[in-house]
C-alpha positions as semicolon CSV with decimal commas, in nm:
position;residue;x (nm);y (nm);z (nm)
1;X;30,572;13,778;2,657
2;X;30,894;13,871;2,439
3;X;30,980;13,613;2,139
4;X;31,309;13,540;2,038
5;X;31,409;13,677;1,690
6;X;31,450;13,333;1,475
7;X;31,855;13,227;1,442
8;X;31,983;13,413;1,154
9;X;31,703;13,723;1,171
10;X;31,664;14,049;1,299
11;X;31,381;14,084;1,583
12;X;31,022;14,230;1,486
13;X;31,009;14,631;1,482
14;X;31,378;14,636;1,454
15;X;31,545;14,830;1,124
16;X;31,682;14,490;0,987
17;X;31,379;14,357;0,983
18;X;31,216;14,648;0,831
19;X;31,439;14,705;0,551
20;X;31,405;14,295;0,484
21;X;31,010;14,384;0,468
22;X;31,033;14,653;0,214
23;X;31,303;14,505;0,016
24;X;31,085;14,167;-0,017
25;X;30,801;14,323;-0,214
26;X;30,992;14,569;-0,462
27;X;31,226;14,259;-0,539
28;X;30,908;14,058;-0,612
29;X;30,743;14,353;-0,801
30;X;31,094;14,370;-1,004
31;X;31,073;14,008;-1,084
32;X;30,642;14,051;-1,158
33;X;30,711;14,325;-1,433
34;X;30,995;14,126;-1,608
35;X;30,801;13,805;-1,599
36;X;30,502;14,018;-1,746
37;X;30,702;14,168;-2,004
38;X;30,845;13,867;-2,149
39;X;30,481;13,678;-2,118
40;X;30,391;13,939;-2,332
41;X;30,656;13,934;-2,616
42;X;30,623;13,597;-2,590
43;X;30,223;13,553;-2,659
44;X;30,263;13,816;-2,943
45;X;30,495;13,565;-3,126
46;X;30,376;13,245;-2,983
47;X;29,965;13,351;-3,105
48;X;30,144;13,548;-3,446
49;X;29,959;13,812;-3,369
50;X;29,943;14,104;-3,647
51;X;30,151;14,441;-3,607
52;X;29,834;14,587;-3,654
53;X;29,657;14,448;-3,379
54;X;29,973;14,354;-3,103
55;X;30,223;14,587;-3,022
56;X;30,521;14,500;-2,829
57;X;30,709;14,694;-2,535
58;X;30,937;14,878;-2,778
59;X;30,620;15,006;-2,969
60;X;30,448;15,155;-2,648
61;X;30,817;15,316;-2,563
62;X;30,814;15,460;-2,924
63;X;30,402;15,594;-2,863
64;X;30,514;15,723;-2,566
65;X;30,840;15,894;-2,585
66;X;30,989;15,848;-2,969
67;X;30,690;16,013;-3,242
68;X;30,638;16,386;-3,266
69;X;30,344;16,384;-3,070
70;X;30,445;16,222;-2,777
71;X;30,463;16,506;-2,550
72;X;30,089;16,580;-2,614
73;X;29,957;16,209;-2,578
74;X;30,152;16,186;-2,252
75;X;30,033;16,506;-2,131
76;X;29,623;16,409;-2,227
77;X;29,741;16,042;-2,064
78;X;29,812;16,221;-1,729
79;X;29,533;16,424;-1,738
80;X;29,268;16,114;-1,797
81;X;29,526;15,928;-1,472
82;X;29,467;16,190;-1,260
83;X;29,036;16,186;-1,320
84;X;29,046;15,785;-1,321
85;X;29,306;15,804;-0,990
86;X;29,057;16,028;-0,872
87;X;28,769;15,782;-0,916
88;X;28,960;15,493;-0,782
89;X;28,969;15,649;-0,453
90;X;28,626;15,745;-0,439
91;X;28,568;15,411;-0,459
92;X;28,826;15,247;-0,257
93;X;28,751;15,502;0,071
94;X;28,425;15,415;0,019
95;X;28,438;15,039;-0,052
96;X;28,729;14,985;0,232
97;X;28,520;15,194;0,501
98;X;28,152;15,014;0,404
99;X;28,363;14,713;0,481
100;X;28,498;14,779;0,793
101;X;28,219;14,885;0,936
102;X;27,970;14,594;0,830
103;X;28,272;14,376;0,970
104;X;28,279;14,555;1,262
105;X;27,877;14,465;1,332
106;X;27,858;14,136;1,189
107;X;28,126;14,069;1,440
108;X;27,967;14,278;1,730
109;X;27,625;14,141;1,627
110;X;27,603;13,778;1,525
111;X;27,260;13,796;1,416
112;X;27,385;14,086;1,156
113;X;27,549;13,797;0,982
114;X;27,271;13,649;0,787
115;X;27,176;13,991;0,681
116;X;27,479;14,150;0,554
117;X;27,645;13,838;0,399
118;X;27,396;13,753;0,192
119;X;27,365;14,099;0,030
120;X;27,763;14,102;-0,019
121;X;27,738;13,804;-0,203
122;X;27,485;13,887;-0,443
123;X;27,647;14,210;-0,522
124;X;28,008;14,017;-0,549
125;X;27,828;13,737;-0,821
126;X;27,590;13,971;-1,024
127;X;27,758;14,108;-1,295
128;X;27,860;14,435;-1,252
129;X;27,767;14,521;-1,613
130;X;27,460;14,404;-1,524
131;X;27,387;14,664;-1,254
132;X;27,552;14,932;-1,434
133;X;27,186;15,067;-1,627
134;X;27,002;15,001;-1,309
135;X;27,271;15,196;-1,038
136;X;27,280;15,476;-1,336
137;X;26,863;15,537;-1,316
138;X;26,901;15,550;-0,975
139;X;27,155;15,764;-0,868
140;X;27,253;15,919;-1,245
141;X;27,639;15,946;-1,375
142;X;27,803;16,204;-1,131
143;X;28,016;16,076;-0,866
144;X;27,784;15,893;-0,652
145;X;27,783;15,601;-0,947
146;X;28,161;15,600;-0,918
147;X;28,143;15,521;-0,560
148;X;27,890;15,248;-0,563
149;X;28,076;15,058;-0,850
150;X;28,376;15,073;-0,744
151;X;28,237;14,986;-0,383
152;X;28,104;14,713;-0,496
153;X;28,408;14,552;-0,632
154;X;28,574;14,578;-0,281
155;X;28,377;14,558;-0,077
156;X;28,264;14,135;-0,053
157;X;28,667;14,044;-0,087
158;X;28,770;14,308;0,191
159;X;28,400;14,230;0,420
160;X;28,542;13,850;0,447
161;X;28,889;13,908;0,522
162;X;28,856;14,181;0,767
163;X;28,513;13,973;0,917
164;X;28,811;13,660;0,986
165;X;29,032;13,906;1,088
166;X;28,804;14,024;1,388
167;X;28,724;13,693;1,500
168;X;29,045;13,542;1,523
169;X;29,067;13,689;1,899
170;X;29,193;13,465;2,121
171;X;28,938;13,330;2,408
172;X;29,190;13,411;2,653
173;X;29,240;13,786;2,548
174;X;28,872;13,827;2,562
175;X;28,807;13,724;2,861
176;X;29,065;13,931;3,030
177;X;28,919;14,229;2,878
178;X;28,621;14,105;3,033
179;X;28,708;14,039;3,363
180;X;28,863;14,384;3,415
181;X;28,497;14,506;3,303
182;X;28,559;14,558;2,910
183;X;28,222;14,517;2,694
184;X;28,218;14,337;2,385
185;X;28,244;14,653;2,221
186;X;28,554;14,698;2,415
187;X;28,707;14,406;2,365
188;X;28,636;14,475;1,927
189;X;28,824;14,843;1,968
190;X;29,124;14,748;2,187
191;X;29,167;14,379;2,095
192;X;29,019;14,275;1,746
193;X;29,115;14,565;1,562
194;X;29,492;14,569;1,666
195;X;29,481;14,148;1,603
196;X;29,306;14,218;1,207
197;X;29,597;14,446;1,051
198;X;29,722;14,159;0,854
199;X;29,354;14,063;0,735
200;X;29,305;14,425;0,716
201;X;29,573;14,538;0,540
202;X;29,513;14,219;0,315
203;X;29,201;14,398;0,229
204;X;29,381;14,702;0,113
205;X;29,579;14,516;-0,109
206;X;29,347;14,340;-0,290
207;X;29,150;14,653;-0,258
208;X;29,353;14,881;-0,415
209;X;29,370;14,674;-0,792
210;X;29,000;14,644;-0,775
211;X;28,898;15,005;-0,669
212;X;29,099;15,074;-1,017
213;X;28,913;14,776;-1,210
214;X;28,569;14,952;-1,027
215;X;28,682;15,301;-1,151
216;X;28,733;15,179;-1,534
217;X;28,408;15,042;-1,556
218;X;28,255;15,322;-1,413
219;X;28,410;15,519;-1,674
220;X;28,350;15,314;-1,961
221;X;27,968;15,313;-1,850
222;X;27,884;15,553;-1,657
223;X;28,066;15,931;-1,662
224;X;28,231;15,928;-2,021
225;X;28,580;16,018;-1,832
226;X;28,897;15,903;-1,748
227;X;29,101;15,669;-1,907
228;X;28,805;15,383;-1,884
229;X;28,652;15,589;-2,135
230;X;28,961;15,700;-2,345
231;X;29,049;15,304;-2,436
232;X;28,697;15,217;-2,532
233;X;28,702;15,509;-2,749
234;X;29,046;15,514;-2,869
235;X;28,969;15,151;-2,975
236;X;28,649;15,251;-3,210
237;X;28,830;15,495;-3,382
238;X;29,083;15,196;-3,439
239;X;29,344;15,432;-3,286
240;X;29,567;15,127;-3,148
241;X;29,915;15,295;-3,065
242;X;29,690;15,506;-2,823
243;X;29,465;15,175;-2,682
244;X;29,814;15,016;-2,589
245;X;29,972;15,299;-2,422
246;X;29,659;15,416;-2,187
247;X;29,645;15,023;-2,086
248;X;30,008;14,987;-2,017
249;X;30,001;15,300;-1,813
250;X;29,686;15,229;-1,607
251;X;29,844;14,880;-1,569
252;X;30,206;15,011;-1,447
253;X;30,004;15,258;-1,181
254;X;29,781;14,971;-1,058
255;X;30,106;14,763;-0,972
256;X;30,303;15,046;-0,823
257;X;29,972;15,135;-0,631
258;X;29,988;14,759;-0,477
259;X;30,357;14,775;-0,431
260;X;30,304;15,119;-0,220
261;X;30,005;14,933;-0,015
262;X;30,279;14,659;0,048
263;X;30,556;14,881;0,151
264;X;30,258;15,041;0,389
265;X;30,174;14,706;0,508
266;X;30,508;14,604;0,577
267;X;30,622;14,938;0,757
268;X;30,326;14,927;0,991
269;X;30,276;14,588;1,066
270;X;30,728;14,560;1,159
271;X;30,607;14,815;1,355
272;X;30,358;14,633;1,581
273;X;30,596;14,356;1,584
274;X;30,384;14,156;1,331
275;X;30,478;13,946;0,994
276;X;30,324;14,081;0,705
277;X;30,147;13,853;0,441
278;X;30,310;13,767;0,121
């Protein structure tokens, strides 16, 4: 069946609506990091908060780019990125495939359900900072502690979305897999997957801010690396310049991170002649 492109609007997969896809999100990123910007000169003034303590966009610029040792800070700040970047991925591959696959057999196998939930949802209300000393005895401070933390934080949000996204098959495309001899199995690889990439690609999104939040704490807990570590430490030695700059930074990549999952989102999805989720 071929649907007519809406009055006024280019048809799905063509390049009009593609570039409309892309340019939606970088506008609304634009408009996010202005809104953010002034929210923050705004509580700085509105709280009086000290010099000491607050320090305003022009101050981070000046940490950044404008004292002596600028160039060094911002090449130690992109060498902490890259080991926390690092991290975050660890932790989103492994968060984003745990999920699709326990979606996969909760869907595939009802019974699964009051299994796996259950266990999602403890792991998604516990504190993580409460698991932290436990996960450490277990499986000690390398890598494998990065994983599982950062896991953790994506996988219960990405389990449920992708989990709806499965189901919401239509009875009639089932059956017809069925009647020309699909299995149930089948009828998940050729039809549910292909109908989930907006809850799937949902997933990533939220996903990709929380494999970063995961990758912090892992940091700050865990390895002693990575910018997680740097800002706890930078703010004992009272070194506050530094504490502002690392967070802006890690801030700025987390939201050009989701803009890029976006863009992804919005590229693939005009492809398959789908409308991508604002």
């Amino acid at each position: 069946m071929i649907t007519a492109p809406a009055a006024g609007g280019a048809a799905p997969g063509s390049r009009g609506a593609l570039l409309r896809a892309i340019l939606r999100p970088i506008a609304t990123m634009a408009l996010v990091l202005v809104l953010v910007t002034l929210l923050w000169i705004l509580a700085l003034r509105l709280f009086d908060v000290s010099d000491y303590v607050g320090k305003g966009p022009t101050d981070v610029w000046t940490t950044l780019f404008g004292d002596e040792d600028s160039a060094e800070l911002r090449s130690e700040i992109r060498t902490l990125l890259l080991e926390t970047l690092g991290d975050a991925a660890i932790g989103f591959v492994s968060g984003m495939a745990a999920a699709v696959l326990l979606a996969a057999v909760v869907v595939r196998y009802r019974v699964m359900e009051s299994t796996v939930m259950p266990v999602a949802l403890v792991l998604q209300t516990v504190p993580l900072i409460a698991l932290a000393p436990i996960l450490i005895l277990v499986v000690g401070r390398g890598y494998a502690i990065v994983a599982i933390m950062s896991a953790i934080v994506v996988l219960f949000p990405a389990l449920v979305n992708i989990t709806v996204g499965l189901r919401s098959v239509s009875p009639q495309m089932r059956d017809l897999v069925t009647v020309y001899g699909g299995s149930p199995t089948t009828v998940l690889r050729k039809v549910a997957f292909p109908t989930a990439l907006p809850a799937l690609f949902a997933s990533v999104r939220i996903a990709v801010p929380g494999a970063m939040t995961g990758a912090l704490l892992a940091e700050w807990l865990a390895t002693g690396r990575g910018i997680g570590y740097a800002v706890v430490s930078a703010a004992s030695r009272s070194q506050i310049n530094r504490v502002w700059a690392l967070v802006v930074v890690i801030t700025l990549v987390s939201l050009l991170l989701y803009l890029l999952a976006q863009l992804v989102e919005a590229a693939v999805l005009n492809r398959f002649g789908k409308p991508a989720r604002s």
